[in-house]
N, CA and C atoms as a LAMMPS dump frame, in Angstrom:
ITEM: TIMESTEP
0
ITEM: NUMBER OF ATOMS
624
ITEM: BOX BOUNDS ff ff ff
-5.0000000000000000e+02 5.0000000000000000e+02
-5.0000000000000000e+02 5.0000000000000000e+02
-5.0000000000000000e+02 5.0000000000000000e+02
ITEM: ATOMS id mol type element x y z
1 1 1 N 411.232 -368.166 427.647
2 1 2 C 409.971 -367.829 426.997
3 1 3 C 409.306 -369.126 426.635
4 2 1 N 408.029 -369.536 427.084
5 2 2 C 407.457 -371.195 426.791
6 2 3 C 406.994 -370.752 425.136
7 3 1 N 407.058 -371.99 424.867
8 3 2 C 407.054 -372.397 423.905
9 3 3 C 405.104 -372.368 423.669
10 4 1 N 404.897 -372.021 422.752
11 4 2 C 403.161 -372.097 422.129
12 4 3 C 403.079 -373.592 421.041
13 5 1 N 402.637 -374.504 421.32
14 5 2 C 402.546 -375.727 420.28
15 5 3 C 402.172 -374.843 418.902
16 6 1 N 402.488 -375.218 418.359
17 6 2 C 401.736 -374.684 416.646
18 6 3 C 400.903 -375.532 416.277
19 7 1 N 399.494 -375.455 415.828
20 7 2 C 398.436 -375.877 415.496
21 7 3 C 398.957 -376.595 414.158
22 8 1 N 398.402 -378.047 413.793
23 8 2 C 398.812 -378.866 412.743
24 8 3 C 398.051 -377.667 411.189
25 9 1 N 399.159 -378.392 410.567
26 9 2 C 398.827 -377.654 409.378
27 9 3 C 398.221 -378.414 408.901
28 10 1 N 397.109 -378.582 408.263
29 10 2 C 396.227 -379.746 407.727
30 10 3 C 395.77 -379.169 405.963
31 11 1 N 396.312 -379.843 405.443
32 11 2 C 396.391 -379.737 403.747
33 11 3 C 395.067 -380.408 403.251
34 12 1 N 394.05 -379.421 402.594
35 12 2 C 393.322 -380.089 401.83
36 12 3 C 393.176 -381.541 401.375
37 13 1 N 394.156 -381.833 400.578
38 13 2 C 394.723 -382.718 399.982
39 13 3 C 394.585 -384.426 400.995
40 14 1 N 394.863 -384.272 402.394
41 14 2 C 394.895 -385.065 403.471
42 14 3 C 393.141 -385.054 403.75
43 15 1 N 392.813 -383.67 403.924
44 15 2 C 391.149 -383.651 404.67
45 15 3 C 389.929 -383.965 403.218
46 16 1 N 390.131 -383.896 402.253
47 16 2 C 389.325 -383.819 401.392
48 16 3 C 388.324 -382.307 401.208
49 17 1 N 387.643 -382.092 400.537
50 17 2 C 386.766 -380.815 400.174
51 17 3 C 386.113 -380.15 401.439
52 18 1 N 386.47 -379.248 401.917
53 18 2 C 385.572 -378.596 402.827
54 18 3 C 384.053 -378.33 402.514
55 19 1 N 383.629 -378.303 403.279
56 19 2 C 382.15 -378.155 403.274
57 19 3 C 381.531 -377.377 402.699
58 20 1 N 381.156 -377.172 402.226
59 20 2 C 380.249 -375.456 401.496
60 20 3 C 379.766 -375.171 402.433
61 21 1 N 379.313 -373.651 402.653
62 21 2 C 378.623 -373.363 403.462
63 21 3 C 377.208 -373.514 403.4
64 22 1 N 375.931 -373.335 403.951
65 22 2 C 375.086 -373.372 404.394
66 22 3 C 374.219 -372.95 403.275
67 23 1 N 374.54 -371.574 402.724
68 23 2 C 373.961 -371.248 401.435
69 23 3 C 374.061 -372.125 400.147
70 24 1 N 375.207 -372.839 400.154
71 24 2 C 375.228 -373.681 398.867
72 24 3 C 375.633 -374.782 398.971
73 25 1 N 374.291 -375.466 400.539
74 25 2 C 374.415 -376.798 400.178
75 25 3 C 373.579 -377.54 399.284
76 26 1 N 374.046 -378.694 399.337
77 26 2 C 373.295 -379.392 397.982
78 26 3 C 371.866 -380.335 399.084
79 27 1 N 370.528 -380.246 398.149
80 27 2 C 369.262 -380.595 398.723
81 27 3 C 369.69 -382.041 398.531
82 28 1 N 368.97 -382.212 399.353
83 28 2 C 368.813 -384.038 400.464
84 28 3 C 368.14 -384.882 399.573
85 29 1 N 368.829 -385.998 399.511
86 29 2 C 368.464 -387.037 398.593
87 29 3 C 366.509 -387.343 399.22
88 30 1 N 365.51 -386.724 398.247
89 30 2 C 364.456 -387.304 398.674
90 30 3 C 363.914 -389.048 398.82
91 31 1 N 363.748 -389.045 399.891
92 31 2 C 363.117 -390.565 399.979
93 31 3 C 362.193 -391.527 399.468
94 32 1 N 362.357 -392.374 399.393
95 32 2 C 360.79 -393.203 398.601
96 32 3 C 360.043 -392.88 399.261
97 33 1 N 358.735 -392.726 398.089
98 33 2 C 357.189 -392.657 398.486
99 33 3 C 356.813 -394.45 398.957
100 34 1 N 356.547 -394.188 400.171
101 34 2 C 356.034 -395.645 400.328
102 34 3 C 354.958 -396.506 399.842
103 35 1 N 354.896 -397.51 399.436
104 35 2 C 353.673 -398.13 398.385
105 35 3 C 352.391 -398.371 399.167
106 36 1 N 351.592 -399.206 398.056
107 36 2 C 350.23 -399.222 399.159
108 36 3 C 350.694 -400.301 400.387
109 37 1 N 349.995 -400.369 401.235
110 37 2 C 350.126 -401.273 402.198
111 37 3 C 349.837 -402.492 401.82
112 38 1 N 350.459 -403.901 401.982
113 38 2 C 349.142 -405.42 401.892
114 38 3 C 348.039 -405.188 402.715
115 39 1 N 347.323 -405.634 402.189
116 39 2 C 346.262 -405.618 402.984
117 39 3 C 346.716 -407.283 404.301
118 40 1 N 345.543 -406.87 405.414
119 40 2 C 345.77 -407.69 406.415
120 40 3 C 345.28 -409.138 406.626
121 41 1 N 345.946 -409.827 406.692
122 41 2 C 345.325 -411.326 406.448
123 41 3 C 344.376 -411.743 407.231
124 42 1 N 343.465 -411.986 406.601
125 42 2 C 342.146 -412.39 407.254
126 42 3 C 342.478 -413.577 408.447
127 43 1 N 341.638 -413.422 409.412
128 43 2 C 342.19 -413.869 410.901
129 43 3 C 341.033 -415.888 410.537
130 44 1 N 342.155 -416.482 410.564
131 44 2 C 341.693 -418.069 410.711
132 44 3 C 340.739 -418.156 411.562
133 45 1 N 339.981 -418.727 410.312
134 45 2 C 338.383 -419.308 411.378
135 45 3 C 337.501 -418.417 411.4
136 46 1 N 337.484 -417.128 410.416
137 46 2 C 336.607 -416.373 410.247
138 46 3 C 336.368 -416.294 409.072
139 47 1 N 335.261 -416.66 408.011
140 47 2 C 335.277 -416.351 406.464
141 47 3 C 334.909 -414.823 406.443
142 48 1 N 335.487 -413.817 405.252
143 48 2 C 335.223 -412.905 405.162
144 48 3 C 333.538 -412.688 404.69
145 49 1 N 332.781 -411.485 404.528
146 49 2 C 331.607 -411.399 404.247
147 49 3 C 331.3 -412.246 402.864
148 50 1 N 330.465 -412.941 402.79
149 50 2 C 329.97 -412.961 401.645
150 50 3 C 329.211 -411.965 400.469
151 51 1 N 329.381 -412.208 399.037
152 51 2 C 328.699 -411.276 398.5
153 51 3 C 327.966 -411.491 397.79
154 52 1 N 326.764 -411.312 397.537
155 52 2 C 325.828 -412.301 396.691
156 52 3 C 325.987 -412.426 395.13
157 53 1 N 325.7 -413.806 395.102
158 53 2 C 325.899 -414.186 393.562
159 53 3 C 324.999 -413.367 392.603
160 54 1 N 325.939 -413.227 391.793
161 54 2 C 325.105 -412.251 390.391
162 54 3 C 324.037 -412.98 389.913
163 55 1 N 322.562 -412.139 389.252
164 55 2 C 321.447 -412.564 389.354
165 55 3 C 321.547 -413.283 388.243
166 56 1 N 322.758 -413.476 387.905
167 56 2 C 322.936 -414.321 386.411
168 56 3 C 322.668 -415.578 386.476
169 57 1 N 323.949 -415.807 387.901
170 57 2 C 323.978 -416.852 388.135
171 57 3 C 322.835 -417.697 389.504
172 58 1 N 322.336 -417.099 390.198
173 58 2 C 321.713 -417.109 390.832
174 58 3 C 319.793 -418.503 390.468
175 59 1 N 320.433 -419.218 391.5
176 59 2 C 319.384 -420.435 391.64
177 59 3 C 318.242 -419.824 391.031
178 60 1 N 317.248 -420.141 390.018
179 60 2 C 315.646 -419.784 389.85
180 60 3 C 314.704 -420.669 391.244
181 61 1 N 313.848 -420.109 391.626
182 61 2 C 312.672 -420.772 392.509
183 61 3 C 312.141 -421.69 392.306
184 62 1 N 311.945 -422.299 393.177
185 62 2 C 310.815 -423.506 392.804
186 62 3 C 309.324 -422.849 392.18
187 63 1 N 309.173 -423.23 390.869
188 63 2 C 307.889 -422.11 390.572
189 63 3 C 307.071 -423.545 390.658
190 64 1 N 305.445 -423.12 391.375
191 64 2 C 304.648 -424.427 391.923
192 64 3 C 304.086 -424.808 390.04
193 65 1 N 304.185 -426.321 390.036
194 65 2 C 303.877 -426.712 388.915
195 65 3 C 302.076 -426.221 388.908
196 66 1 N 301.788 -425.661 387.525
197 66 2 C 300.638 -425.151 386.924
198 66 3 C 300.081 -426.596 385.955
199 67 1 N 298.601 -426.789 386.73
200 67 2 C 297.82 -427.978 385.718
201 67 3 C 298.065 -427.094 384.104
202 68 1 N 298.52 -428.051 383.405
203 68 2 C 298.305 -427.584 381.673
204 68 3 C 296.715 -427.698 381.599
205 69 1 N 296.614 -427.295 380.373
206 69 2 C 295.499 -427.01 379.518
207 69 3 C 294.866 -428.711 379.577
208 70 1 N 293.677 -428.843 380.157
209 70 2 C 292.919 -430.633 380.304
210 70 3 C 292.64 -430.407 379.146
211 71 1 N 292.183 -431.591 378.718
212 71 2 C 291.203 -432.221 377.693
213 71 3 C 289.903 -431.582 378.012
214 72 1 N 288.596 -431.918 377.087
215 72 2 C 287.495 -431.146 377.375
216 72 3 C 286.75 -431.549 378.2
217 73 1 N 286.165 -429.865 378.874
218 73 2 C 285.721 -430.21 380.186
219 73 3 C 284.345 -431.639 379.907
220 74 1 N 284.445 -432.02 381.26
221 74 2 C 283.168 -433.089 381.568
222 74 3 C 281.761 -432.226 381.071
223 75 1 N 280.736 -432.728 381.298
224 75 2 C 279.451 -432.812 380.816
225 75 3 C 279.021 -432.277 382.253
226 76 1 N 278.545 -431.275 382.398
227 76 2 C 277.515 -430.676 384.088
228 76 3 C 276.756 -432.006 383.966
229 77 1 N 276.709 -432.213 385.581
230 77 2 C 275.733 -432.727 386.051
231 77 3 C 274.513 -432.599 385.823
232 78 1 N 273.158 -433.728 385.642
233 78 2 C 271.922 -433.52 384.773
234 78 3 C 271.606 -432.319 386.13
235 79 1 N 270.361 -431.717 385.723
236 79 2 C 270.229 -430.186 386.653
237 79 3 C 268.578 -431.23 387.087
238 80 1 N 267.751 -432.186 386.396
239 80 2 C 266.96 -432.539 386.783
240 80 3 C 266.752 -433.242 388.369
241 81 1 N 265.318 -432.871 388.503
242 81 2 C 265.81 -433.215 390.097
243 81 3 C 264.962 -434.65 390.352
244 82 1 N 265.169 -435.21 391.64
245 82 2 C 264.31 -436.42 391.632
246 82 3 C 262.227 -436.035 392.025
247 83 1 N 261.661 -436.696 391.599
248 83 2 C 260.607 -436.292 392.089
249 83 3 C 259.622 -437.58 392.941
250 84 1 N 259.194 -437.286 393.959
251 84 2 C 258.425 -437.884 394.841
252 84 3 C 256.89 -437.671 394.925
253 85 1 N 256.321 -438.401 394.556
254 85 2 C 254.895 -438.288 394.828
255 85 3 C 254.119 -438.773 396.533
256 86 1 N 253.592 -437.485 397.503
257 86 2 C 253.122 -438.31 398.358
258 86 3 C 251.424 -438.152 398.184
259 87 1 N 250.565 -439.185 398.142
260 87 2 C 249.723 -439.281 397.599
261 87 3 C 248.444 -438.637 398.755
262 88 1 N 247.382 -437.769 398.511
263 88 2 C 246.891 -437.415 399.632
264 88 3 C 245.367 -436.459 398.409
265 89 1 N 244.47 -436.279 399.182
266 89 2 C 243.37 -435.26 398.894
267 89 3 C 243.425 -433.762 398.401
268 90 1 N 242.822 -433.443 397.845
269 90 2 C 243.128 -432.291 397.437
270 90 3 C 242.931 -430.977 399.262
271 91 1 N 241.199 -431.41 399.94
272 91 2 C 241.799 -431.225 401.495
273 91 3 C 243.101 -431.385 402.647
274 92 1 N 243.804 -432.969 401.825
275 92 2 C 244.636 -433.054 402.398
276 92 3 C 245.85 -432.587 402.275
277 93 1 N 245.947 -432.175 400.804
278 93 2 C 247.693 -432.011 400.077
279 93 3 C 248.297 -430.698 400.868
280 94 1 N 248.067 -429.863 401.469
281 94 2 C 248.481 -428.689 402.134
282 94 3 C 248.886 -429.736 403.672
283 95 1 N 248.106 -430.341 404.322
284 95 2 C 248.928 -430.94 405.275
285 95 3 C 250.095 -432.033 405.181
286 96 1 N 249.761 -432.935 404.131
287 96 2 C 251.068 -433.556 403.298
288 96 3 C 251.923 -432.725 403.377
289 97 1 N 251.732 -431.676 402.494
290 97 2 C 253.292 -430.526 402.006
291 97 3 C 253.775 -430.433 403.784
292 98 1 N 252.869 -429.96 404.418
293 98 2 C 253.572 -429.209 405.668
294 98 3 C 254.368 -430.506 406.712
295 99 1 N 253.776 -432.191 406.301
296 99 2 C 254.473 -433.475 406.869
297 99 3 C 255.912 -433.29 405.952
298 100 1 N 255.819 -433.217 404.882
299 100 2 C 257.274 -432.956 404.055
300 100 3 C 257.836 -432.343 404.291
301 101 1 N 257.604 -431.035 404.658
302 101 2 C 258.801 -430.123 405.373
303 101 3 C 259.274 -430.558 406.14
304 102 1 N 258.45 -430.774 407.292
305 102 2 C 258.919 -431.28 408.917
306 102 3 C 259.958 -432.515 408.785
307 103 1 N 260.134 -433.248 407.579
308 103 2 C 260.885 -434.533 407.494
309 103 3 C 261.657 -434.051 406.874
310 104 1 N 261.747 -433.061 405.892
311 104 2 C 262.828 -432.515 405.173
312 104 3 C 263.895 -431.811 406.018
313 105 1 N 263.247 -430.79 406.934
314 105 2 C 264.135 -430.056 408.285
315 105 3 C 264.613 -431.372 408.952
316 106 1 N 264.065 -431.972 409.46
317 106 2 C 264.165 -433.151 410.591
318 106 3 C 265.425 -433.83 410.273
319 107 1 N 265.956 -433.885 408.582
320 107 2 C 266.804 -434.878 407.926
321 107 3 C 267.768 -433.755 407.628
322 108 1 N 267.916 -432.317 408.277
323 108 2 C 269.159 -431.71 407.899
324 108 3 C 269.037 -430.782 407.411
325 109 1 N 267.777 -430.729 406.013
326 109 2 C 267.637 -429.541 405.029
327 109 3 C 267.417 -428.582 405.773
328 110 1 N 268.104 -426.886 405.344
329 110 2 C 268.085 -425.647 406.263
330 110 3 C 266.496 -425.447 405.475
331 111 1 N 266.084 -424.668 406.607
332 111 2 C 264.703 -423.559 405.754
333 111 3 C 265.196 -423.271 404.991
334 112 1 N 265.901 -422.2 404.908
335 112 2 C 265.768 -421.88 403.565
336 112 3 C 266.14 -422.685 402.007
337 113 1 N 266.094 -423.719 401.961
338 113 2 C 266.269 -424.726 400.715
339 113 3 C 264.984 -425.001 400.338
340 114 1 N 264.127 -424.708 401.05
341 114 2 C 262.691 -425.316 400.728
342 114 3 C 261.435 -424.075 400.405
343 115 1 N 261.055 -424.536 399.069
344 115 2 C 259.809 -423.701 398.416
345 115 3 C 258.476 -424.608 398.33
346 116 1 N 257.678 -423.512 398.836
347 116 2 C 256.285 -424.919 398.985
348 116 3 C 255.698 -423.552 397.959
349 117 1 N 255.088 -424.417 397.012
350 117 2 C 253.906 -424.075 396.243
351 117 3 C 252.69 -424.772 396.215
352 118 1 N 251.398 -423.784 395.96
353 118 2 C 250.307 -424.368 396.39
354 118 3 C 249.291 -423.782 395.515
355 119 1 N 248.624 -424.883 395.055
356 119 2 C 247.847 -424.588 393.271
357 119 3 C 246.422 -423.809 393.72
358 120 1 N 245.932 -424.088 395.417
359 120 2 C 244.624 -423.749 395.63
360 120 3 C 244.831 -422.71 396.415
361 121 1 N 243.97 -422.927 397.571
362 121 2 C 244.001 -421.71 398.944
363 121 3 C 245.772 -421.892 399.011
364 122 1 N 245.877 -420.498 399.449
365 122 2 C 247.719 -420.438 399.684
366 122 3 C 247.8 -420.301 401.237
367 123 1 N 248.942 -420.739 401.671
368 123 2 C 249.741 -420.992 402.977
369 123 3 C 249.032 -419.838 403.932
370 124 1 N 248.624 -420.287 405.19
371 124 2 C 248.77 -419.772 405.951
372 124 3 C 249.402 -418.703 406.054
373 125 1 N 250.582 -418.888 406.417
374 125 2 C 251.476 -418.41 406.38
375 125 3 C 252.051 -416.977 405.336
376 126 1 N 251.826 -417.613 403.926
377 126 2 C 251.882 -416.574 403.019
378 126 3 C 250.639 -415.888 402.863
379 127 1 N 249.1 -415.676 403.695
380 127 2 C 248.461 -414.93 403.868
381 127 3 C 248.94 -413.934 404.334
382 128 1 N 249.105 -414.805 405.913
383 128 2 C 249.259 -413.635 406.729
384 128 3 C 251.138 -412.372 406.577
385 129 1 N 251.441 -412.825 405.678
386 129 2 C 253.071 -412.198 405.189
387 129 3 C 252.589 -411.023 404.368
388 130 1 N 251.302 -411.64 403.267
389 130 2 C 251.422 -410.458 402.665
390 130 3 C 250.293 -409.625 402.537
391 131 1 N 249.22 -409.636 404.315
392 131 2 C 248.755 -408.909 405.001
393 131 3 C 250.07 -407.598 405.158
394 132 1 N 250.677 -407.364 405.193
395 132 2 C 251.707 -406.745 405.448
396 132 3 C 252.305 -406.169 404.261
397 133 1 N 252.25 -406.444 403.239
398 133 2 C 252.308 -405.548 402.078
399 133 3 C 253.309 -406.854 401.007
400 134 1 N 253.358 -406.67 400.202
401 134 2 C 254.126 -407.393 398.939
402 134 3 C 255.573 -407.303 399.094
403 135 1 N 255.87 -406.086 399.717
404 135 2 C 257.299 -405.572 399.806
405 135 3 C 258.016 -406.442 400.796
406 136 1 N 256.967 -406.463 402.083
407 136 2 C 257.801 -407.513 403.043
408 136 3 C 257.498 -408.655 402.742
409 137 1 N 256.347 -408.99 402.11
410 137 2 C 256.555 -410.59 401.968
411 137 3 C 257.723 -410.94 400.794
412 138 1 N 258.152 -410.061 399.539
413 138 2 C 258.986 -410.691 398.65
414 138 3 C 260.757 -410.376 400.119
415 139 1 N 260.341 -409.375 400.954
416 139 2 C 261.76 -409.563 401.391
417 139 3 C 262.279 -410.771 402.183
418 140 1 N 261.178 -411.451 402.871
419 140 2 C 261.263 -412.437 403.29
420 140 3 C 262.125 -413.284 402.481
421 141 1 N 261.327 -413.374 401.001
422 141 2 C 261.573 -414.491 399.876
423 141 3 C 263.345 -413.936 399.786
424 142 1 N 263.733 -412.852 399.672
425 142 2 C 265.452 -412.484 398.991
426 142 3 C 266.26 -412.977 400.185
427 143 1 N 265.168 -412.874 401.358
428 143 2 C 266.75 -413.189 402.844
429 143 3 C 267.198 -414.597 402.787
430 144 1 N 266.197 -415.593 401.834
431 144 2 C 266.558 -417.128 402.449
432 144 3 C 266.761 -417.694 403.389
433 145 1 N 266.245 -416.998 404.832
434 145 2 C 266.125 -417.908 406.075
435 145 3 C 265.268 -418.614 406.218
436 146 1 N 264.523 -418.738 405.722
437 146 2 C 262.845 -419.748 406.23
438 146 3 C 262.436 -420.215 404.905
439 147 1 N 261.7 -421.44 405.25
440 147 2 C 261.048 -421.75 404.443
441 147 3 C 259.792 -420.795 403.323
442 148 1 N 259.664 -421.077 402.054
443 148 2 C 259.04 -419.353 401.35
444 148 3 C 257.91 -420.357 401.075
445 149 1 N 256.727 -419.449 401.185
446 149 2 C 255.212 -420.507 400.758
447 149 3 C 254.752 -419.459 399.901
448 150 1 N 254.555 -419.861 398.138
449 150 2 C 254.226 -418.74 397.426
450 150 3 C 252.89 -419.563 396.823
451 151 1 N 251.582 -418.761 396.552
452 151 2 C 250.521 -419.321 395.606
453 151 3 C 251.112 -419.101 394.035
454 152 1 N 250.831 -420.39 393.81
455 152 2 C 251.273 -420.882 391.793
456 152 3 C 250.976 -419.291 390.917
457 153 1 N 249.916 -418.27 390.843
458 153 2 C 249.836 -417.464 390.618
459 153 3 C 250.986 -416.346 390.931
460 154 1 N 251.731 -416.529 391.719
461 154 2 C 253.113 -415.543 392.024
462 154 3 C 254.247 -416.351 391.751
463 155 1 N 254.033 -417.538 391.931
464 155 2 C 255.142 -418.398 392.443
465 155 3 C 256.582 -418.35 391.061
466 156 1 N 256.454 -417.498 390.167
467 156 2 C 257.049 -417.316 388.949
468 156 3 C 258.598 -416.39 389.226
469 157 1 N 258.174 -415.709 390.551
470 157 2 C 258.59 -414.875 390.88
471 157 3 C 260.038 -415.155 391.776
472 158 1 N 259.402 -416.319 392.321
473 158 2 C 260.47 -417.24 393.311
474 158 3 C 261.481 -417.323 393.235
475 159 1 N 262.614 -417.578 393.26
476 159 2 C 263.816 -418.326 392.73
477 159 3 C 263.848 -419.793 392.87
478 160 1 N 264.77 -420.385 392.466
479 160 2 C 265.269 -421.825 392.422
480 160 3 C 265.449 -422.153 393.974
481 161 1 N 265.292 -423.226 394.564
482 161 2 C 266.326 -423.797 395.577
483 161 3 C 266.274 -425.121 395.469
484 162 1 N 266.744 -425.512 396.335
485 162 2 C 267.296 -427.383 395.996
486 162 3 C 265.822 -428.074 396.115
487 163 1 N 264.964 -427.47 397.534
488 163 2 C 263.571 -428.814 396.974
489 163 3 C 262.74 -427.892 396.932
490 164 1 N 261.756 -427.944 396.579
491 164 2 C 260.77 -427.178 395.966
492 164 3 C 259.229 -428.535 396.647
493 165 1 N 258.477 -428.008 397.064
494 165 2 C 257.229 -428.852 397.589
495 165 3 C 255.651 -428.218 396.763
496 166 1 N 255.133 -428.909 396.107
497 166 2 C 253.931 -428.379 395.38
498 166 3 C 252.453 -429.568 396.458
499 167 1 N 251.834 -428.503 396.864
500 167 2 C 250.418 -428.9 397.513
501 167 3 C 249.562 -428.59 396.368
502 168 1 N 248.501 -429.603 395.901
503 168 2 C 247.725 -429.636 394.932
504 168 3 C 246.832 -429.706 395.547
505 169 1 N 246.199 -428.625 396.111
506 169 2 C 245.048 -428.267 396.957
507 169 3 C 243.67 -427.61 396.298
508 170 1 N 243.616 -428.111 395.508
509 170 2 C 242.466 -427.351 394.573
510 170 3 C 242.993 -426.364 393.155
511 171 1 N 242.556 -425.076 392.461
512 171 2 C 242.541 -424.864 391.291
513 171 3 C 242.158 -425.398 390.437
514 172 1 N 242.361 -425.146 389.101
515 172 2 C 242.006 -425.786 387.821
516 172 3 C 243.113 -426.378 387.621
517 173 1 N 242.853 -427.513 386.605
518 173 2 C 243.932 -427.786 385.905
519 173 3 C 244.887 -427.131 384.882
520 174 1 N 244.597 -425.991 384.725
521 174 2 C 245.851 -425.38 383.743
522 174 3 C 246.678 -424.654 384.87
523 175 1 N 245.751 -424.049 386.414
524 175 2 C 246.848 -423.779 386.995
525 175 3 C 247.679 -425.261 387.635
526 176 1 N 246.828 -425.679 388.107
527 176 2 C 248.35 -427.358 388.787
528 176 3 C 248.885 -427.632 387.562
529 177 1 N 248.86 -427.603 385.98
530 177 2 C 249.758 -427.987 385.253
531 177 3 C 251.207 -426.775 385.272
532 178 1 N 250.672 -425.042 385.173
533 178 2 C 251.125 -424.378 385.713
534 178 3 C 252.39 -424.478 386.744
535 179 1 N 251.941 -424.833 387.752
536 179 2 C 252.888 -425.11 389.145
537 179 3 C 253.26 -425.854 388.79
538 180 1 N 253.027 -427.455 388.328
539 180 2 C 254.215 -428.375 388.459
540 180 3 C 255.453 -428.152 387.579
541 181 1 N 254.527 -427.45 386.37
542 181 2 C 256.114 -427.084 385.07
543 181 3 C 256.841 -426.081 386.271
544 182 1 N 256.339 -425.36 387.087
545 182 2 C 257.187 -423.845 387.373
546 182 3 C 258.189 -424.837 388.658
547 183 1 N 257.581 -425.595 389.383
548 183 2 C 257.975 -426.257 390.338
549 183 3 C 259.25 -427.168 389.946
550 184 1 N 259.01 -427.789 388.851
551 184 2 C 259.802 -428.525 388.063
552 184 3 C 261.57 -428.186 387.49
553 185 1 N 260.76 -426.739 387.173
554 185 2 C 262.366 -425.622 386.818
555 185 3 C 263.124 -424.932 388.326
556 186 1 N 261.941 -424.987 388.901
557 186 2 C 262.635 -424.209 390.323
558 186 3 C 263.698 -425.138 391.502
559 187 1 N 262.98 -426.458 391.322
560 187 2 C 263.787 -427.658 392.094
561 187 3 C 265.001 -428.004 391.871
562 188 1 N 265.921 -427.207 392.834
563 188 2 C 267.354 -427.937 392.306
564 188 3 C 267.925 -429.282 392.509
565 189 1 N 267.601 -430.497 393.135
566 189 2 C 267.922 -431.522 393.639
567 189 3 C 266.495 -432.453 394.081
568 190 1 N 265.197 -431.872 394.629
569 190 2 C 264.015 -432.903 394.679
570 190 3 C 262.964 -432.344 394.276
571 191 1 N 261.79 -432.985 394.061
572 191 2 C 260.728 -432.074 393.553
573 191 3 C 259.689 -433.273 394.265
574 192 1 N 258.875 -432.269 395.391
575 192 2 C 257.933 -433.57 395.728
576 192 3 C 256.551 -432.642 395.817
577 193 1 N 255.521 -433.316 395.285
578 193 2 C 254.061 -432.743 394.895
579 193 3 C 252.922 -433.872 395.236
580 194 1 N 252.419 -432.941 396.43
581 194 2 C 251.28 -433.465 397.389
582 194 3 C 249.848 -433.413 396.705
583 195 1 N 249.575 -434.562 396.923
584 195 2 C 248.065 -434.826 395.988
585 195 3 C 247.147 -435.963 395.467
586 196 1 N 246.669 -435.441 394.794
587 196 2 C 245.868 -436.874 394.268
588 196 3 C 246.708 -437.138 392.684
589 197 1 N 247.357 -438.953 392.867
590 197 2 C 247.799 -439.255 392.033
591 197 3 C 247.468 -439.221 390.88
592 198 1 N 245.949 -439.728 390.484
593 198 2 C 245.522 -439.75 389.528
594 198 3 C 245.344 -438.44 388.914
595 199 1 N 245.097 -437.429 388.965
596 199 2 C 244.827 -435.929 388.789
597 199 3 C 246.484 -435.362 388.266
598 200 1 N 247.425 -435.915 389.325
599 200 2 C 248.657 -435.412 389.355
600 200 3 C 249.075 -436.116 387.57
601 201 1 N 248.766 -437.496 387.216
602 201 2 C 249.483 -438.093 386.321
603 201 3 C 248.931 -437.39 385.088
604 202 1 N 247.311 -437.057 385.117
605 202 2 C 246.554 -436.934 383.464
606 202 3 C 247.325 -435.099 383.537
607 203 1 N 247.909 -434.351 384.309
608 203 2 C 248.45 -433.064 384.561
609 203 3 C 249.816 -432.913 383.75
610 204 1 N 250.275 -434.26 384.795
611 204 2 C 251.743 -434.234 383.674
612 204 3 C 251.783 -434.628 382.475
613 205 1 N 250.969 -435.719 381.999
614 205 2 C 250.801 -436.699 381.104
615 205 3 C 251.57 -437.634 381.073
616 206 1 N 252.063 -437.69 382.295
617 206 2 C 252.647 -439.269 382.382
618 206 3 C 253.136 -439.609 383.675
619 207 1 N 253.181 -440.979 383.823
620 207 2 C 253.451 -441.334 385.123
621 207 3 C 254.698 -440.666 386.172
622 208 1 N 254.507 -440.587 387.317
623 208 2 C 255.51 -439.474 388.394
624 208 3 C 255.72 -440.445 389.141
């Protein structure tokens, strides 16, 4: 009859604790939570972004230097203008005035800088303008393109410009005293008045 080996007897004691079963095993040692990551080292030879400096600290502008407060202003320039006498007839002083223009344009001055006033018969010119009504001849006077020819009787009306030309072509003497005072205020820079000297001086009352 063969013999059957007999299976080792194996004693606790030799194997240590058997296993529990399945129902009462013991839960699994949980693992660390892993931490934050380092962050990644910035790659050589690249600076990271810049971020702008706080407005604390931050450069002020060049602010453009402001003139302070001057000392007191200068004194205006005198407003008086120079005056020229060209000496001529009371027939003649209307063609005088109109030689003065032509040298006045000729030397640069625009038309419109120049006012001719005229104490007797009035301009040509300002006849035939204000054949045409008052309205167009003063519009002429507001555009300042041309020379303006007003009779001393309107001429109040005018404005200022730099030369002002007075033809002493006849009237009385309270009107040529008239025109030269009005001529006088209207001239911003020359004042020249065509005529007879002697007439012109006892007008102003004194030498021109």
């Amino acid at each position: 009859m063969p013999l059957i080996p007999e299976e080792p007897q194996i004693h606790e004691s030799a194997q240590g604790p058997r296993a529990t079963p399945a129902s009462g095993r013991t839960a699994p040692t949980p693992r660390p939570v892993p931490g934050p990551r380092p962050a990644a080292p910035s790659r050589p030879g690249r600076p990271g972004p810049l971020r702008p400096t706080p407005p604390a600290q931050r450069t002020p502008r060049d602010v453009a230097a402001k003139p302070g407060p001057s000392g007191p202003a200068a004194p205006a320039a005198s407003t008086t203008p120079q005056i020229q006498l060209v000496p001529a007839t009371a027939e003649g002083a209307l063609d005088a005035a109109e030689e003065a223009v032509d040298l006045l344009l000729d030397s640069g001055r625009a038309p419109g800088d120049v006012l001719v006033i005229t104490t007797g018969e009035p301009h040509p010119w300002a006849a035939h303008e204000l054949s045409f009504g008052e309205t167009a001849y003063w519009a002429q006077h507001d555009a300042g393109d041309d020379v303006f020819y007003a009779d001393a009787a309107v001429a109040d009306r005018a404005a200022a410009r730099p030369v002002v030309v007075v033809a002493v072509n006849g009237g009385s003497e309270a009107a040529a005293a008239t025109a030269l005072s009005l001529a006088h205020s209207r001239a911003g820079a020359l004042l020249i008045v065509c005529g007879d000297p002697q007439r012109i001086n006892s007008v102003l009352g004194a030498g021109v």
